[in-house]
N, C-alpha and C positions, 0 to 999 in steps of 0.2 A: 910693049906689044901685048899681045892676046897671050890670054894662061889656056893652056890646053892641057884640063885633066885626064890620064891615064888610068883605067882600073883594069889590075888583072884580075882574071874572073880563072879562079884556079879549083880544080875539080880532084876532090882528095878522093880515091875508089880503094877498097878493101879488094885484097886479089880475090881473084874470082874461085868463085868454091869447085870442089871437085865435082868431075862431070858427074857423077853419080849421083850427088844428093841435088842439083840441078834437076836430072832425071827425074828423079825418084817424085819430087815436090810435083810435077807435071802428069804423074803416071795416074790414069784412072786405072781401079783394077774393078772388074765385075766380081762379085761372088756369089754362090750358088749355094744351097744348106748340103752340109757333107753327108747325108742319110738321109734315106726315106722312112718319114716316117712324120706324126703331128709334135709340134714343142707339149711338151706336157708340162713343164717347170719355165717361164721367162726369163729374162734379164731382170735382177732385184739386185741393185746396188746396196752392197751392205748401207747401215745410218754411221759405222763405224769399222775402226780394225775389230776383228773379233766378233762383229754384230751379225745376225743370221741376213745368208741374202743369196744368189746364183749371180757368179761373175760372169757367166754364158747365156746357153739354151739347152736343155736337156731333152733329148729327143725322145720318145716313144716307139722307137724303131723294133723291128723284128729280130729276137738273138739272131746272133750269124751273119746281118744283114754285112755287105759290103760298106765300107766306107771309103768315101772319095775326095779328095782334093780341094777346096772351096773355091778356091783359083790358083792360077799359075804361080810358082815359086819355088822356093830351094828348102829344106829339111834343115832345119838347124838342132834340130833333140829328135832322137824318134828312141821307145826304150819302155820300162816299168817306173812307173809312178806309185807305192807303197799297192803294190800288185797286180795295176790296171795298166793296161798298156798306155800311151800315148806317144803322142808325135806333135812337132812344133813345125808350123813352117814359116815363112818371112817371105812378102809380098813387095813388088816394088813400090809400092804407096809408102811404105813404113809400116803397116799392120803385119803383126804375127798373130797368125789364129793357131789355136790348139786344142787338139782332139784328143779326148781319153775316155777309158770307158770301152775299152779295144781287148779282146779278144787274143788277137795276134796282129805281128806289126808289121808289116810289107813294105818296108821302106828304110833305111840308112839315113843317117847324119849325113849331107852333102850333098845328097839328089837332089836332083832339076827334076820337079815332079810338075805335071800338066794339069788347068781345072778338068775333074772329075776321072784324074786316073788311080787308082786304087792304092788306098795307105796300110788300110787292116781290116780285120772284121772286128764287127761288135760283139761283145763278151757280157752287156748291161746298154741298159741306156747309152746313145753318147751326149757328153757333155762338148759342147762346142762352144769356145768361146776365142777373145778379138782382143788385145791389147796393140798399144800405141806408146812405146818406151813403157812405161809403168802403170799406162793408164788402161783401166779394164772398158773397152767399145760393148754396146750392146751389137749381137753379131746380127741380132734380123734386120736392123738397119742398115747396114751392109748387104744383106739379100735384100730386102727392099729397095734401095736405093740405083738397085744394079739389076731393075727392072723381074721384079719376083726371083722363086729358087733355081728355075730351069728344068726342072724334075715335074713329069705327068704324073697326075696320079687319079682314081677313080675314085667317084664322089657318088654317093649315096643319092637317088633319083631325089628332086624337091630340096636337096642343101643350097643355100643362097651361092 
């Protein structure tokens, strides 16, 4: 009689990852530059370890100015950095931005801190920068990307 081939069509799946980094892969986060004020210093990726370069944005901002949040997230370091203050935070994207260059720190390791609710003041420039596990992000792409800073600011009659 007739041969009747059978194929199992068998479907191997890796258990399903934890909700959170499911999340987290899907999470847009908007960001906003944490100070007002113009970048004076860009993103310059070192050419190597040890090579001169800004792993952030260094702002031009006014001593004293408030600094705020770039988006919603939680403090993972807030504290002196070899005498400057700074703060870490951890975004649901995967991005940690970190702000130093502070004055004074207005925020704890642990806090559920909101975009543009207040971290410290500025004590120098801040330096604002965007990593991704080990990877240094340039941060204005980030503000860029997330539809400009969100911060008004007054422009000199005739600037483009």
């Amino acid at each position: 009689g007739p041969h009747v081939l059978v194929v199992a069509h068998v479907v191997v799946s890796a258990p399903p990852a934890p909700a959170v980094t499911r999340r987290a892969e899907r999470t847009i986060v908007h960001y906003v530059a944490p100070v007002d004020g113009p970048v004076v210093d860009p993103f310059r990726p070192p050419a190597h370890i040890g090579a001169p370069g800004n792993r952030g944005l260094e702002y031009g901002n006014p001593l004293w100015a408030p600094v705020t949040a770039a988006a919603d997230g939680l403090v993972r370091w807030a504290g002196q950095v070899i005498g400057s203050g700074t703060v870490v935070i951890e975004h649901a994207d995967g991005v940690r931005t970190t702000y130093s260059g502070l004055s004074e720190v207005w925020v704890d390791a642990g806090a559920a801190v909101r975009q543009l609710d207040g971290i410290g003041m500025a004590g120098t420039n801040v330096h604002f920068g965007a990593l991704v596990r080990s990877t240094y992000l340039d941060p204005q792409i980030l503000i860029d990307a997330s539809g400009g800073d969100g911060r008004t600011r007054l422009v000199p009659y005739g600037d483009p």
